[in-house]
C-alpha positions in Angstrom: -16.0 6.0 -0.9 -16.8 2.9 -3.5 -14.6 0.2 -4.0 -14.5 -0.3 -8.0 -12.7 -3.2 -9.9 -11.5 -1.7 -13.0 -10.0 -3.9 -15.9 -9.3 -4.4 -19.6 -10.4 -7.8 -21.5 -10.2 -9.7 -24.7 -13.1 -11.2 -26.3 -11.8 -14.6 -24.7 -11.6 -13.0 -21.1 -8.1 -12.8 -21.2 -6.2 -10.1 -19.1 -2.6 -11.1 -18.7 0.1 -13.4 -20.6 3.8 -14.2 -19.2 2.5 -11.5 -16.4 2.3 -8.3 -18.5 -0.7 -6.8 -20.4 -0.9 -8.3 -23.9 -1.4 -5.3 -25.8 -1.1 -1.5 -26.0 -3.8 1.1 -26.6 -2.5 4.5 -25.9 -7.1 5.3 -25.3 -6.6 2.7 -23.2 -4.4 3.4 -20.6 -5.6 7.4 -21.0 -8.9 6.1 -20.0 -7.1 4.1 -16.8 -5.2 7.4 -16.0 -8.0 9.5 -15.7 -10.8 7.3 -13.7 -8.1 6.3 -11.4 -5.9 9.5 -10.9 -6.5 11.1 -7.4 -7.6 7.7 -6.1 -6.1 4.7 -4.5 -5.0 1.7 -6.6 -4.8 -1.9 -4.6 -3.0 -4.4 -7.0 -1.3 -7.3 -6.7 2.5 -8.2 -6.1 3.1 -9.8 -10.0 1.2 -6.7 -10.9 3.3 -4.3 -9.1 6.5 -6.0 -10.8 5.0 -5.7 -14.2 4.7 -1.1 -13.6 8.9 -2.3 -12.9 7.9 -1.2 -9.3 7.4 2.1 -10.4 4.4 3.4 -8.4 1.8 4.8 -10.5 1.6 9.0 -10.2 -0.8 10.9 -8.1 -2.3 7.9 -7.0 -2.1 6.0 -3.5 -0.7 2.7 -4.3 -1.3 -0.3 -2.1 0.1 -3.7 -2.9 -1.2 -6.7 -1.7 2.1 -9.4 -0.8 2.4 -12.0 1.5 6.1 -12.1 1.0 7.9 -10.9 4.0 11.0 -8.9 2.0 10.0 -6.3 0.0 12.1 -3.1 -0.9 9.9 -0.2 0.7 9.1 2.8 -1.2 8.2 6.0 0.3 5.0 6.5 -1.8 4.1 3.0 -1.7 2.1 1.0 1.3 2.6 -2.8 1.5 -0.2 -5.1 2.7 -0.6 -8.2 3.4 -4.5 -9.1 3.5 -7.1 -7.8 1.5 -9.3 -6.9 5.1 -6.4 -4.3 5.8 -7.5 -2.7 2.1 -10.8 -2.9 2.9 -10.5 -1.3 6.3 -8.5 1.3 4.9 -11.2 2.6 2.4 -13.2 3.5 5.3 -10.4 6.6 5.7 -9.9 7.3 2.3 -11.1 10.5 0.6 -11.1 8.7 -2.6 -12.4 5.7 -4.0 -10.3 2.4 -4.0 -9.9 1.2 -7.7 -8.9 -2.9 -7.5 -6.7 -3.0 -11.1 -5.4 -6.7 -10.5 -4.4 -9.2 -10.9 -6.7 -12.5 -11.0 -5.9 -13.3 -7.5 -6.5 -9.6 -6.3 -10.1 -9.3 -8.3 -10.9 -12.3 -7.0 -10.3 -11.3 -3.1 -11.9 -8.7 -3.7 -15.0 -9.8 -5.5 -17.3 -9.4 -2.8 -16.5 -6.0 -1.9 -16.6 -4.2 -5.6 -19.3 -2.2 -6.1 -18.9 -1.1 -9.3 -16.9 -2.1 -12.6 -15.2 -0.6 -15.3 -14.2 -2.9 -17.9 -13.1 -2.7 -21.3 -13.4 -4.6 -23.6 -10.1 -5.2 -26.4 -11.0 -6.4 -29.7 -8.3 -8.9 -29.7 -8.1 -12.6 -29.2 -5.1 -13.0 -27.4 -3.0 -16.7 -28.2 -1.4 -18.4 -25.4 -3.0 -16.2 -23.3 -2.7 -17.5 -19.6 -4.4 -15.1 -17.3 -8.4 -14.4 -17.3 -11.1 -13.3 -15.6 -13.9 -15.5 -14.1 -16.7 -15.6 -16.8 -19.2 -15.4 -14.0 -17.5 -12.0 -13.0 -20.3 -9.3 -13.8 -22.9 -11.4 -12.5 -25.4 -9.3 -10.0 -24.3 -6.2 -11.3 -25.7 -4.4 -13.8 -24.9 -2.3 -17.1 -25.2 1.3 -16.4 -23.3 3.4 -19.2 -21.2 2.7 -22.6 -18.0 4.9 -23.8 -16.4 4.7 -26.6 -12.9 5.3 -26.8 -11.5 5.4 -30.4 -9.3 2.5 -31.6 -12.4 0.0 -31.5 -12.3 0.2 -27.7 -15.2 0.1 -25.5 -15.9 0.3 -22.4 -18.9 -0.5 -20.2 -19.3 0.5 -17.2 -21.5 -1.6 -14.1 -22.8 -1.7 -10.8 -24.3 -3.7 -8.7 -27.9 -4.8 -7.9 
């Protein structure tokens, strides 16, 4: 099954401030429901805190923490190394959607094979995560949607 990095960005790069999602487009997360329902979502610890550790429906949620005391949840698996992830695709029967943070796109860089990003037509201020601007290179631009609400989203694989 493919391992696809799926994520939402201003026209600065921007995908995070004070460790939330700057803005709310009800096409937006629609669109993030339906690629990733059925699948497995990897994220990040500061991203798990910002769903309020509320795992995210009919989906396998795996969150990547080195911190030794978490409060399990049944429907959640902790990790601690993005290998373990990995591994674990190779017994999925779905694909593995990486949805963030920074730190979790960027362990995982080497292993996407496909992206999903959309882009926001904001400029976020005091915006203080982003993605590397270099993200998309070696992959290619396969398909456009649009999605109302000035939203697009392109979609790209790589080679």
């Amino acid at each position: 099954m493919a391992i696809i990095g799926i994520v939402a960005l201003d026209r600065q790069g921007a995908i995070g401030k004070e460790g939330k999602l700057p803005w709310h487009f009800k096409a937006d997360l629609r669109f993030f429901r339906e690629q990733t329902t059925g699948h497995a979502c990897v994220m990040g610890y500061r991203t798990w805190l910002s769903l309020r550790e509320v795992p995210l429906p009919k989906r396998l949620n795996l969150v990547l923490s080195r911190r030794a005391h978490i409060t399990r949840l049944p429907p959640v698996i902790f990790l601690t190394q993005e290998l373990t992830a990995i591994e674990l695709n190779d017994y999925l029967q779905c694909d593995l959607f990486v949805i963030g943070g920074a730190s979790i796109y960027e362990a995982f860089r080497e292993h996407i094979e496909c992206w999903i990003v959309t882009e926001i037509p904001l400029t976020i201020e005091d915006a203080d995560t982003f993605m590397p601007a270099d993200f998309l290179e070696g992959f290619t631009r396969t398909a456009t949607r649009n999605l109302g609400d000035d939203l697009t989203v392109n979609f790209y694989e790589r080679g």
